[in-house]
N, C-alpha and C positions, 0 to 999 in steps of 0.2 A: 806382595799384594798390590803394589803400587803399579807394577809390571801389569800385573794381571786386571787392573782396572781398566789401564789405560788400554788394552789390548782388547777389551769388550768395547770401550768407549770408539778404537777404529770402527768396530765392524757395525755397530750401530748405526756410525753417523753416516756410514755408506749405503747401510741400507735402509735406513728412513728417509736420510734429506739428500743421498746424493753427490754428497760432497767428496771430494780427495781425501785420500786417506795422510793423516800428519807425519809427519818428519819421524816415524816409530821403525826402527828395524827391527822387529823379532827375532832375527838372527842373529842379534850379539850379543853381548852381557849385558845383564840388568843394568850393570853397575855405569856403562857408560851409554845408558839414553838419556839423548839431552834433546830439549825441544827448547824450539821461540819462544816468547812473549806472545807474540801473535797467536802461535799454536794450540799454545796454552789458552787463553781466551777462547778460543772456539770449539777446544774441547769442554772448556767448564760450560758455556752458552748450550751448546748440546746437548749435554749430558742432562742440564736441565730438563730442556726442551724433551729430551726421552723419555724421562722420567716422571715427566706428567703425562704423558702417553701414552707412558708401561702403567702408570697407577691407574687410569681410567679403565684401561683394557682389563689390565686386572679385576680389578673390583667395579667391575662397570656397571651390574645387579645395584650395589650398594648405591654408588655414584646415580643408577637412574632413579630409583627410589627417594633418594633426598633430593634430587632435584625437583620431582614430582610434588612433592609435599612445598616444594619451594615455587614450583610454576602456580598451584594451586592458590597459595595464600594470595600469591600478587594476582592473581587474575578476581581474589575476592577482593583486595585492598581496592582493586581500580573500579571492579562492578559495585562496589557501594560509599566508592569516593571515599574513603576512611579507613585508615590503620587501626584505627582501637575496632572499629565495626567488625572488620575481618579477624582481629584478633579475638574479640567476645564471640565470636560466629565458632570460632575455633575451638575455643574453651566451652560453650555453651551445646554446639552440634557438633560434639567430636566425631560421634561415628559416621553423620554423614561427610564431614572433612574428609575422614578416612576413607570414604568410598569414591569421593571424587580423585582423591589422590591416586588410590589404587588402578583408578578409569584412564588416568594420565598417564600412571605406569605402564599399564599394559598396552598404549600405542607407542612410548620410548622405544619398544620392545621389536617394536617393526625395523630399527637399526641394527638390528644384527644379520640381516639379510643384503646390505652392502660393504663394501671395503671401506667407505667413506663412511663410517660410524660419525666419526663427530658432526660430521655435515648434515647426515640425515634426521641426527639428535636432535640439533638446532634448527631445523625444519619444522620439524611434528613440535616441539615445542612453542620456535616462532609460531605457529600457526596459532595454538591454544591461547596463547597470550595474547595476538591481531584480535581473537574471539573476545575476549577479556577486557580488552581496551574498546570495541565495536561497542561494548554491550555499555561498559561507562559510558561512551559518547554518548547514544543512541540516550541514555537515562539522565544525562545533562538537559536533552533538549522535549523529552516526552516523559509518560509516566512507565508505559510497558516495555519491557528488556526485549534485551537481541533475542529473534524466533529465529527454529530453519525457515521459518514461511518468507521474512526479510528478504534472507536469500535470494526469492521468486520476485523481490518487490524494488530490484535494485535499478532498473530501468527507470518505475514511478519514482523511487527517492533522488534521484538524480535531478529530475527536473523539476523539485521541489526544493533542491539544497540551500539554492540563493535565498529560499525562505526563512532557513534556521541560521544560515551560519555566512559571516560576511564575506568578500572577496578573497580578504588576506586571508581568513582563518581555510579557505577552499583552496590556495595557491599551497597554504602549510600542509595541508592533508598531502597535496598533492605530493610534494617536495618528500613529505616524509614516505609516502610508498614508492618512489621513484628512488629512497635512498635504503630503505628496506631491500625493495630488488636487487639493486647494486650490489647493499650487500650478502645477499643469500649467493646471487653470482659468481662476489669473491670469494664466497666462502664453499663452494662448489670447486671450483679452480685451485685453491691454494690450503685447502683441509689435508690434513694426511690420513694415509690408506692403513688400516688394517694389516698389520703384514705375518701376521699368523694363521694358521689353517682357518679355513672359513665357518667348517663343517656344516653343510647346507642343512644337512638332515634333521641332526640334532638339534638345529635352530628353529627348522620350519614346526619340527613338533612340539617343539617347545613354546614358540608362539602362538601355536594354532592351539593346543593346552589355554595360556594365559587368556584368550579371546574366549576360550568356549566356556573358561572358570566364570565371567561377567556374569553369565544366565544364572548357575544357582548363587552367585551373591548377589545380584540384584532380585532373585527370590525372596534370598531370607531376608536382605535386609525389606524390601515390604510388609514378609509375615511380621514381621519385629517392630512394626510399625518404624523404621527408622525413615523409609522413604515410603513415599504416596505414589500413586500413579494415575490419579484426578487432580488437576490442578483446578478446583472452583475458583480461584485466585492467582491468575498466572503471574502478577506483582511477589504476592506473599509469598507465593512456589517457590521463587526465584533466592527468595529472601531465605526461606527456611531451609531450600536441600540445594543451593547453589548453584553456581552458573554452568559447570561441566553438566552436570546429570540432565538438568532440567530444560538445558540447550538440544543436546542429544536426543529429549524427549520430545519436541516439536518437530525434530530432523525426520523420527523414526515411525513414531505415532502417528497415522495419518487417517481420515476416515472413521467409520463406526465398527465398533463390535458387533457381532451377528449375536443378537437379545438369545439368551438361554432357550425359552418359551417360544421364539417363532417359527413360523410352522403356516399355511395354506389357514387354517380353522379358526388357529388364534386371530389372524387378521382381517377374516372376513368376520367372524366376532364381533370385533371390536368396530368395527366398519358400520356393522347393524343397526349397534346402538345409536350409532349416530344419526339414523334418517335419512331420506331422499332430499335433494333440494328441495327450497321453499323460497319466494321470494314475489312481491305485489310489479308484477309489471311497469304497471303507472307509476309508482312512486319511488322507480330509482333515480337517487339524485348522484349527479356530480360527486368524486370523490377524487379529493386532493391528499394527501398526504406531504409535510414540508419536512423533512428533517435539518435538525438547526446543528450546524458544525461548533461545538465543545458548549454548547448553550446552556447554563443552570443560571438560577438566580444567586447574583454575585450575595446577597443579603443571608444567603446560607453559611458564608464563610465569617466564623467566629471572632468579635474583634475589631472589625471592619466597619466606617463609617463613610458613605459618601455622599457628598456635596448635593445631589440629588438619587430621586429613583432613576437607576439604570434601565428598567422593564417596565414603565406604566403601562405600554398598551398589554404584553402577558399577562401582568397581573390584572388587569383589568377581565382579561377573558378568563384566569382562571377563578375568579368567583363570580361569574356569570351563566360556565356552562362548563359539563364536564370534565374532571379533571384528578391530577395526581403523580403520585412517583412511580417512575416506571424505572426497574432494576436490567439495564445495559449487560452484554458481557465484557465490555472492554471500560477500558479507563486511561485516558491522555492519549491518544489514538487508536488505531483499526476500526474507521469507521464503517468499513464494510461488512465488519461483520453485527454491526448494528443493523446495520442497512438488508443482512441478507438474512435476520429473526425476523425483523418488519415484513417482507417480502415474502417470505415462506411459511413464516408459523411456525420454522423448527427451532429448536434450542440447541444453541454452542457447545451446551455442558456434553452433548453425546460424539462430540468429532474428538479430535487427537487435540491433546493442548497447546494455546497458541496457534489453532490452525485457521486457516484462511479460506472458506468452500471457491469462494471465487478463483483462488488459483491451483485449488485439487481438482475437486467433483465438478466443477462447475465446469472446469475446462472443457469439459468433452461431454456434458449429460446437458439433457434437459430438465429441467424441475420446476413441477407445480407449483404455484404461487398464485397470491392475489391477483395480480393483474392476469393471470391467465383462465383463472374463475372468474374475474370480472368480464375479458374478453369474450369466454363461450357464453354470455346472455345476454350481446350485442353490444358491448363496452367498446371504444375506442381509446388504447395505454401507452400514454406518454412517461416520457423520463427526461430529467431538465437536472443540470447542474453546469455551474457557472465555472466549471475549471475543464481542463482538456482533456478529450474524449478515450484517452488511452490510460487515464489513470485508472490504478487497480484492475485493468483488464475491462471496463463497462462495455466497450464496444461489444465482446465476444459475450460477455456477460449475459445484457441485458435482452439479445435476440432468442437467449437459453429459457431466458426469466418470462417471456411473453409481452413484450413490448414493441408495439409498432413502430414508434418513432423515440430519439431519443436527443435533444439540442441540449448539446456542450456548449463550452465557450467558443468552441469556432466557428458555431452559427449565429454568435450573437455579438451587437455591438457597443460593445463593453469599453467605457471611457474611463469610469473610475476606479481608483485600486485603491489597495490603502497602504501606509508607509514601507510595508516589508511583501508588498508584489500580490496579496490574494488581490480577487475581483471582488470589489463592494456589492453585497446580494441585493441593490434595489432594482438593477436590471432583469431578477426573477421577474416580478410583477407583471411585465409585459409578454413574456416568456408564456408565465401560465397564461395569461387570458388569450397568448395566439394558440395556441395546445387547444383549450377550449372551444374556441371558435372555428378550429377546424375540421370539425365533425360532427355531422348535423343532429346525430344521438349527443347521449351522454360519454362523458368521457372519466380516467380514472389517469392522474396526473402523480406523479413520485418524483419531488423536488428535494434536489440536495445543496444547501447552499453553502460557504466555504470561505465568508468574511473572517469569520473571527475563529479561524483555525490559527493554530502556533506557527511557527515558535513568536514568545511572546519577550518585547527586547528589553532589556536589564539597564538598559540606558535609556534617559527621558531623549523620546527623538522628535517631540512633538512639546513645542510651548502653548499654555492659554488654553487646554484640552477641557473638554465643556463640562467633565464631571473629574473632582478632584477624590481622590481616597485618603485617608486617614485610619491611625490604627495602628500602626507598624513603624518601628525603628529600624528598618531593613529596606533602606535604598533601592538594593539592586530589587529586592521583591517587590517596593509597593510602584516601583516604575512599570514592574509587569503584569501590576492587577491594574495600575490605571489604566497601559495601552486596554489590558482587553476590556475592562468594563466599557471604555469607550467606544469599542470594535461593536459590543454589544447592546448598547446601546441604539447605536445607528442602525444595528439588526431589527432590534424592536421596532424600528422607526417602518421598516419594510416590512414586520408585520400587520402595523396597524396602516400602512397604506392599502396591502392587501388584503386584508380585510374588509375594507372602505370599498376595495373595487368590488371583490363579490356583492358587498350585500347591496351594491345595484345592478348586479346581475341577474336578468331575469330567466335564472333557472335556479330549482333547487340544490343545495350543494351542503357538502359535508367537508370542512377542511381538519384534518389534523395536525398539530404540531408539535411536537419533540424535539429533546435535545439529545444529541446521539452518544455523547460522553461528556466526564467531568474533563474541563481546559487543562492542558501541562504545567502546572503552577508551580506542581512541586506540595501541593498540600496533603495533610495525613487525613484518616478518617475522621479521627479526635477533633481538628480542626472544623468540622462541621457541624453545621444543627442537625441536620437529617442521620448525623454518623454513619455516610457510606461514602466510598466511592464510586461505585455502582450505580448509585442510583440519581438520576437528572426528572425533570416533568415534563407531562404531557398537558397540553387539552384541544379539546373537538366543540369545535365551532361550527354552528349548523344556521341558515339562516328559515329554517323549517319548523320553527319553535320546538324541539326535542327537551325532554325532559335533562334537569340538570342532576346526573349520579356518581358521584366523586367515588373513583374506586384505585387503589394502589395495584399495578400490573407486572408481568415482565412483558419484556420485548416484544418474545413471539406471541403473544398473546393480543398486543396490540389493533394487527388489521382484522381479527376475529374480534373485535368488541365494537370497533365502528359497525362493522357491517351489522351489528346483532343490534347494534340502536337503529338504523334504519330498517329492520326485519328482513333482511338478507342472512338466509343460513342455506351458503354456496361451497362446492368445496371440501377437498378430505381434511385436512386441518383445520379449514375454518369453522365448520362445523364441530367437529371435534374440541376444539377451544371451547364453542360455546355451549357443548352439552354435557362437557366432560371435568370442567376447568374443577378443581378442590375435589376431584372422588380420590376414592380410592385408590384406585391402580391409573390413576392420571397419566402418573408421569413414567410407568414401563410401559405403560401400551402407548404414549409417545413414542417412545424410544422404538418399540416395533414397528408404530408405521412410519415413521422417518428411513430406519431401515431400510424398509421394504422401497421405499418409493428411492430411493436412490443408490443402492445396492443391493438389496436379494431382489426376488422375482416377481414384483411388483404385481400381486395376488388381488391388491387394493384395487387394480384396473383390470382385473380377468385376466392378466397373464402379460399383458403388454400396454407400456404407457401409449395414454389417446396424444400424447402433446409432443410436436414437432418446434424444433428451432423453425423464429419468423425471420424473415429478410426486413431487419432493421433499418429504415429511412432517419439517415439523421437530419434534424431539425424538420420544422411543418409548414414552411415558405420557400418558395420554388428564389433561386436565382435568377433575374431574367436583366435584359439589355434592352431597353427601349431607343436606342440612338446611338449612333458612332458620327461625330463630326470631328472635321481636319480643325486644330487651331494651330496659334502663331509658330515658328521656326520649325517645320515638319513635325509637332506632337501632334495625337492623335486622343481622344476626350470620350470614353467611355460613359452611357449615362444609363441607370438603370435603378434595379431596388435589389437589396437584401447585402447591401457588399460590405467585408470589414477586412482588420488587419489579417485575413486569413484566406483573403482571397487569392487565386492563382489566376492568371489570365493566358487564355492558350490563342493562337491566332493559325488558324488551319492545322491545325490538331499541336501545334507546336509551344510551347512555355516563351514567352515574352516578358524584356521586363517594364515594370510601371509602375506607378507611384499612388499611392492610398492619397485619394480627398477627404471623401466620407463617403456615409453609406447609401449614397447616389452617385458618386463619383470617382472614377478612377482614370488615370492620364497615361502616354504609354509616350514618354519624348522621344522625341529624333527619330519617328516609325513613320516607313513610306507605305499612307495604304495604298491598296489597288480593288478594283472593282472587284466584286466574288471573292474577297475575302471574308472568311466566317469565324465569327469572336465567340468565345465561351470565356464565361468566369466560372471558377470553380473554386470549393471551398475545402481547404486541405491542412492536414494534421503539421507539428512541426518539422517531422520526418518528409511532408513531402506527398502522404498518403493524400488517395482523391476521397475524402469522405461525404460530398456531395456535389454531382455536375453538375452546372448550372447549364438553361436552355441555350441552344445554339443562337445568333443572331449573324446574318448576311447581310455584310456590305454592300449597297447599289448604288452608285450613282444615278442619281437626278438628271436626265437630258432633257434641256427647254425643250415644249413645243413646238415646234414648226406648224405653220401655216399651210391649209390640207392645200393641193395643188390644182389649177383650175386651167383647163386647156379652149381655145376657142377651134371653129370648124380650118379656120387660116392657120393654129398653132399643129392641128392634127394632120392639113395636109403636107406643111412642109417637113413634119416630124416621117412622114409616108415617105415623099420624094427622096428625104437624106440616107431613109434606110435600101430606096430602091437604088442608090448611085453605090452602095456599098455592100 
């Protein structure tokens, strides 16, 4: 036996790892093989090393399966920060543990298609776990879990990271996918190979099997109610049927179902009921709409005592004129898809879960919206938010949405920030009133502002803060209710300016303001007086004396209720909101014409949408250059209006560099001008992009005077004579 051990143990170790075969004669008698010390040793190391090689291969079914159930648990442990969570999760939601697991097994199962099984194991597994670990992170510093839509939003979270997370912690991300790589690379290179038949066949069908089994067990398990496939809560989804399934389902889900019932009859139907436009000429006023970035009133949270009111000028307007909770789809961020119920009158709950219209439908369609019903009855539509124009897509966005113009932050000149890098919104204020003033009608404005968005910091980074919290034996927590109530505060302070400015504005005007989600606090619903997460307040400030009607709404329902207090009924939605709102078939014949107007055949418009993407102007102030003078050691002194940190300066069509004064001044040192040179300032993204030119200006020198010339009859005849000698 010993013969015959050792005799498998040559041929193994040559044909796994390569190595020389040991000091073995086969050819002589048992009785006189004698081997090294050394030899010895490298056969017992090997023999190991086979041996868990031979057992993987072997029972490798077995082995993916328990690891499965093992990837799964940790990827719960990490997405709810807790061992006992994931453990109750497991004991509590067995079956659907067991169906995430099975989901993880059957991509194991894509290693049996290389030689390098272990390598490809540890692949598709690293990955589920990267998943796992993404979606902890991502719920350390917000309230909503990893989406596929994420995915589409990794450019915007980029240049918003220094927000949440500090240097070092951005240097450690770094380090650690840089050692990830590494080592998936060594582990490509130095994994061992399968060295038995590969059978191509029998693997492909066998995995194409395992893949195509998914569809009827993710049937029954629906019929069985064990998973859902509506997430009205993509937080709680996440919680109740876990991170595999319900990741997958934002990946896969995308867009609306086509309604059971629609059909040409059913939508012009429905269309019927709702009326021809109606609306008083004379007396359309101004309409603003503000959306406020994570804005509730902090005195909802249970417990909590602070030093002063965080919100007198809100609360002031909300018992003076209309007002209420209005139920968001999102919570601790996706402000856009708050932003794109306001806009449209459509509802979240009919897209794919966790999806984001802005970076599906939106990409490539046009859709009707307020600003473009306000537009077709002579409206001019603005769009203002104090952060850079590439976030969440707006640029592409908002030309789909029906907006003329739209100033970001790199139209505007923005000096203050606040501790962790947003722009302080009292620079809105000026913003709307030039928006305003730039169009000699009425205008319809949709400001989004982005003070007191998170992440909100765990450490006091501010001494002497002007409102103190109490309530809480939790440091890290009440450090990050004080940053925001403070954040929020100062917000307030920019509503009640802007307020001040309209109401000596002589035109009529409707402002609305909302809070577009609850803040990342980390608080439960329990924790609230209102008991939701969902739900933040509105109100509409008119300075037209409007009747004051306190009414609870959702989202989309919103810009159809302003409009219906000025007697404005515009609009397929917006009328529909306001004739339809609590019937009966509300909310399917919603559902139809949502549909219809952004994927079937748009029946609602006779067969083809009326509305075209607009060529979007950003900001509503021209760039211009009143002066180029030469100053001290060949700089050159740029003088004009509208300039900021975001200005580019071109000199004959060419990028030069210069130095920011203010926003009249910019210097270009050490530049030799010359006559006919022509200066452009323009205003550009941080990529680089021209997102708005400014006017050209030509350099001329100034030549003195001369004294006209004056000839006498003596000057003319000798000027004769000299020309007659030559």
């Amino acid at each position: 036996m010993k013969f015959f051990q050792k005799k498998i143990n040559n041929k193994t170790i040559k044909e796994f790892f390569g190595k020389k075969e040991t000091t073995v004669n086969s050819n002589k008698n048992s009785n006189n093989i004698e081997a090294s010390d050394e030899s010895e040793q490298l056969e017992s190391h090997a023999t190991k090393k086979i041996n868990i090689v031979k057992i993987i291969e072997k029972y490798s079914l077995i082995v993916y399966v328990m690891s499965a159930f093992i990837i799964n648990f940790m990827i719960e442990t990490i997405s709810r920060h807790s061992f006992v969570a994931a453990y109750n999760f497991f004991f509590e939601r067995g079956h659907v543990f067991l169906y995430n697991s099975f989901i993880i097994f059957v991509t194991l199962t894509l290693s049996y298609l290389v030689r390098k099984r272990v390598f490809a194991f540890m692949v598709i597994g690293g990955v589920w776990l990267i998943g796992g670990i993404t979606n902890g992170v991502i719920l350390s510093f917000r309230t909503t879990p990893f989406t596929g839509t994420d995915l589409k939003l990794i450019s915007s979270a980029a240049s918003v990271s220094t927000k949440y997370m500090s240097i070092d912690q951005i240097i450690l991300a770094f380090l650690l996918v840089v050692v990830a790589i590494g080592f998936f690379v060594f582990l490509g290179i130095k994994a061992p190979k399968y060295k038995g038949k590969m059978r191509y066949r029998r693997n492909i069908v066998f995995i194409i099997l395992m893949f195509a089994s998914i569809v009827p067990v993710t049937k029954y398990s629906i019929d069985a109610r064990i998973l859902s496939t509506y997430f009205g809560n993509i937080v709680i989804a996440y919680e109740d049927y876990g991170f595999p399934y319900c990741f997958w389902c934002t990946v896969i889900a995308k867009g609306m179902d086509c309604p059971n019932d629609y059909d040409e009859r059913e939508v012009k139907n429905i269309v019927r009921m709702d009326g021809k436009d109606s609306y008083d000429s004379e007396k359309t006023p101004n309409i603003i709409i503000v959306q406020l970035e994570s804005f509730i009133d902090p005195k909802l949270i249970k417990g909590l005592e602070y030093s002063e009111d965080p919100i007198p000028n809100f609360r002031k307007l909300k018992k003076n004129f209309t007002s209420g909770y209005i139920t968001v789809p999102v919570v601790g961020a996706g402000t856009v898809n708050t932003e794109f119920e306001i806009l449209t009158g459509m509802s979240l709950r009919y897209f794919g879960p966790g999806e984001y219209p802005y970076k599906t439908v939106m990409s490539d369609n046009v859709c009707e919206s307020v600003a473009y019903d306000l537009k077709n009855i002579g409206y001019s539509t603005h769009a203002i938010h104090n952060n850079v124009a590439s976030f969440y897509g707006r640029t592409g966005v908002f030309a789909k949405l029906g907006f003329d113009s739209f100033t970001s932050s790199e139209m505007m000149n923005i000096t203050n920030y606040t501790p962790i890098g947003w722009a302080k919104d009292a620079v809105l204020t000026n913003s709307i009133m030039d928006s305003l003033n730039s169009s000699e009608g009425q205008d319809f404005v949709y400001t989004i502002t982005v003070q007191s968005h998170g992440g909100y910091p765990t450490e006091q980074i501010l001494e002497n803060q002007k409102i103190s919290v109490s309530g809480t034996n939790d440091d890290a927590k009440s450090n990050s209710i004080e940053y925001y109530v403070n954040q929020i505060n100062e917000v307030d302070q920019f509503i009640g300016d802007l307020v001040e400015e309209l109401s000596n504005y002589d035109e009529d005007t409707v402002l609305i303001l909302f809070g577009d989600h609850q803040p990342s606090l980390g608080q439960k619903a329990k924790e609230l007086s209102n008991g939701s997460l969902f739900k933040t307040e509105y109100v509409i400030w008119d300075n037209m004396g409007l009747k004051k009607k306190d009414k609870n709404i959702k989202a989309y329902q919103m810009s159809a209720l302003a409009l219906d207090k000025v007697g404005m009924h515009i609009g397929t939605l917006m009328k529909f909101h306001q004739k339809r709102m609590g019937t009966k078939y509300y909310y399917s014949d919603l559902d139809v014409l949502q549909y219809d107007m952004l994927y079937g055949e748009k029946y609602v418009y006779g067969g083809e949408s009326p509305y075209e993407e607009l060529d979007l102007q950003m900001g509503v102030k021209d760039i211009t250059i009143s002066s180029i003078e030469v100053g001290t050691q060949d700089s050159v002194i740029v003088k004009g209006e509208n300039f900021n940190t975001s200005s580019k300066v071109k000199v004959n069509d060419k990028d030069v560099d210069f130095e920011y004064v203010n926003v009249n001044t910019l210097t270009l040192p050490e530049y030799s001008i010359c006559n006919g040179d022509v200066f452009e300032v323009d205003q550009v993204s941080s990529t680089g992009e021209i997102l708005r030119k400014g006017i050209t200006f030509t350099y001329e020198i100034e030549l003195p005077e001369l004294p006209p010339l004056t000839f006498s009859f003596l000057d003319s005849n000798i000027i004769t004579d000299h020309r007659r000698k030559h």
